[in-house]
N, C-alpha and C positions, 0 to 999 in steps of 0.2 A: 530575198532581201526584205529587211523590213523597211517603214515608215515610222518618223520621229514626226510626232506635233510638236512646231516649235513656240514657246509662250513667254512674254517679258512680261515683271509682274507690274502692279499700278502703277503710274508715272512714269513710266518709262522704263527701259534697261537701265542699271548703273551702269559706273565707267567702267568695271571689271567685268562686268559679263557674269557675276557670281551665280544672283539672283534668274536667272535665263534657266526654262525646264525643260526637258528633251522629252517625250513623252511617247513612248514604245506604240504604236498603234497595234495591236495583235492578240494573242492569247495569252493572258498572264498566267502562269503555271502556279504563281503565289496566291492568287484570288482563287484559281481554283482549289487546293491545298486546305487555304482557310480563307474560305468566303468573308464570315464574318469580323474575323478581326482586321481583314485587309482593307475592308472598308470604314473600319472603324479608325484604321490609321490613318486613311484621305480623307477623315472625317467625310462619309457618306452617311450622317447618323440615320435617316427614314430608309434610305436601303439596306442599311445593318440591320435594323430593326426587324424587316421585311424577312430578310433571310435567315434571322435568327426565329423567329416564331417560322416559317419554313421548314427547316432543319428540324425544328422542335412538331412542328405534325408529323413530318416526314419518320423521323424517331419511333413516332407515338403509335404510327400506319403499321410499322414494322414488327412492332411488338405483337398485332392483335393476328390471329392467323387468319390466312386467306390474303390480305391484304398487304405481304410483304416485297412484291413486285410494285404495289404501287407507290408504296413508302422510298424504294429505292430510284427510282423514277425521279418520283418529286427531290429527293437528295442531289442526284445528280443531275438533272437541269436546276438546282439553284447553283450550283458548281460552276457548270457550263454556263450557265445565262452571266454569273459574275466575271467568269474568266476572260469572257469573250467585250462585256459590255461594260466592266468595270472601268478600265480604261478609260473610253467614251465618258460615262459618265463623271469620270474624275476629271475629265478637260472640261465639259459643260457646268463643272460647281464652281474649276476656276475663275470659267474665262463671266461666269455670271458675278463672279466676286471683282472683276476689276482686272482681272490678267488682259491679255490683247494674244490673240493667234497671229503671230509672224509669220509662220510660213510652215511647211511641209518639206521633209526632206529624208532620202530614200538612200539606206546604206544599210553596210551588212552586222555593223553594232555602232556602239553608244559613240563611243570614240571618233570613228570616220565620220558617224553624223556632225558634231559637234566640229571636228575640222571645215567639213564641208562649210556647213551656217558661217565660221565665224572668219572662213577663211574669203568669203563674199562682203562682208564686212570689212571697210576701208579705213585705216588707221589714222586718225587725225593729225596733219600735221601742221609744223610748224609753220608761222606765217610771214617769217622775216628769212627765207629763203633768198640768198644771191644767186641770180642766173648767172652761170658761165656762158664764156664765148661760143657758141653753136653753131654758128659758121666756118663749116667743113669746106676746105676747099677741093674740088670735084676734078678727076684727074680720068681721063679717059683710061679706056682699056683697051691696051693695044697688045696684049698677050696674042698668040694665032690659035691658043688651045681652046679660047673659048670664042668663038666666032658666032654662037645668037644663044636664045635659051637652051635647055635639054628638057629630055620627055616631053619634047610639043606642049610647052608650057610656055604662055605668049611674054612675049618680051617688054622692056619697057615702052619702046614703040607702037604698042598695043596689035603685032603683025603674030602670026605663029611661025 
């Protein structure tokens, strides 16, 4: 099961919940694919930058003989390091921009996250509500089927 960061941007959520980001905590398979544009998308510019000159040793390692185990090495933990940490760091560029972390929540995709979160969230209502009459009147039970709790579950008497 994974974890969602949950993040509402500056000033609050709006009323629609649009602007609200879920954010996978885990292995992104996309950052690892392509390190560098992935981060260039969550605007990560110094760790694009990072893994792009990376990539470009790593490349360079590979070329020259002898040294093509370490060129590979270095390619793939920059892979691994963005896959794993990319994430992470795209909540820390947020949440330093003004975002706020809500909360954390643990489900098996995006969708049940998202129910979860916002099904916790209490709908605003009206404030010119009429209370109806609520006084039930209270009628013993004199059925003989049910004569005290069942399953030794105590009674309203508080007896078992």
């Amino acid at each position: 099961m994974a974890s969602y960061l949950i993040l509402t941007p500056p000033g609050g959520p709006d009323r629609s919940q649009i602007k609200t980001r879920f954010i996978r905590d885990g292995f992104s398979w996309t950052a690892f694919l392509f390190p560098t544009l992935w981060m260039l998308f969550h605007r990560l510019w110094l760790q694009a930058i990072a893994a792009l000159l990376l990539q470009g040793i790593a490349l360079e390692l590979m070329r020259q003989p002898g040294f093509f185990a370490a060129g590979i090495t270095i390619l793939l933990g920059v892979r691994v390091l963005a896959a794993l940490e990319g994430p992470n760091a795209f909540c820390r560029n947020l949440v330093a921009g003004g975002w706020k972390a809500e909360g954390l929540v643990s489900a098996p995709n995006l969708a049940t996250a998202e129910e979860i979160h916002f099904s916790g969230i209490e709908p605003k209502m009206e404030e010119h509500i009429r209370a109806n009459n609520w006084d039930i009147p209270s009628s013993p039970n004199n059925s003989p089927s049910r004569s005290g709790p069942s399953f030794g579950l105590p009674g309203y008497d508080g007896g078992r």
